[in-house]
C-alpha positions, -999 to +999 in steps of 0.1 A: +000+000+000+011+037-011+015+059+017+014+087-009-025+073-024-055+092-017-072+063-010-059+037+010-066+000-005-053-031+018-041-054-012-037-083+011-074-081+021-084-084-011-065-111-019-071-129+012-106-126+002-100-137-038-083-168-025-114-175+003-141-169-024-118-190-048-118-221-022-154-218-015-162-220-048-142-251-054-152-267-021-188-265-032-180-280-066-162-311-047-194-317-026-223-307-046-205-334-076-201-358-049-234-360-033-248-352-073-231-389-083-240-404-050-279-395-054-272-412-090-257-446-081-283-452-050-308-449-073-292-462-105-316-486-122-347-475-103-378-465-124-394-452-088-415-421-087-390-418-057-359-419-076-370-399-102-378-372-077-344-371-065-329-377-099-350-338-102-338-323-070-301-335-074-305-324-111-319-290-097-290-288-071-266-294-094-279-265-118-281-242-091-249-248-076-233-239-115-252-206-109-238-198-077-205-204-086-206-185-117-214-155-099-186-165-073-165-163-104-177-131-116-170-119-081-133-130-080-129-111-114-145-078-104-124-081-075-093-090-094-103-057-118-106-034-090-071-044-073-059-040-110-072-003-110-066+007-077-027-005-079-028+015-113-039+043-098-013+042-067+019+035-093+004+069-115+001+091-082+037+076-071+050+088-109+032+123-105+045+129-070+081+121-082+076+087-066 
């Protein structure tokens, strides 16, 4: 951090926070697959009403687990984007100031 910026950005906050948004995004992946393929092979062969209902809710869970990690995604970027500006912004006051 520039002790010369206007405004005062913690860098290591922000990537503390890309690499917690980062692991919760992948831990959700690991279990959401997981219980998706376990929900699969219970029922594997089945031609229940039952099994066809979780065959829909774990098909359901799956697709809204895609959605939530997408956005976690397009939260790590914005966040990677505004780091990017911010440290763009502190190197051209540093040049201005003779830095």
């Amino acid at each position: 951090m520039d002790s010369k910026s206007a405004i005062q950005v913690n860098y290591e906050v922000l990537d503390t926070e890309i690499f917690n948004l980062a692991k919760l995004r992948e831990e959700s992946k690991t279990v959401v697959k997981n219980k998706y393929h376990e929900i699969k092979s219970v029922f594997e062969g089945s031609d229940s009403l039952t099994a066809e209902q979780f065959y829909a809710s774990a098909d359901l869970l799956y697709s809204v687990d895609a959605i939530m990690n997408d956005m976690i995604n397009q939260t790590i970027i914005s966040m990677q984007c505004v780091k990017a500006v911010f440290q763009d912004m502190d190197a051209n006051i540093a040049e201005k100031l003779g830095g």
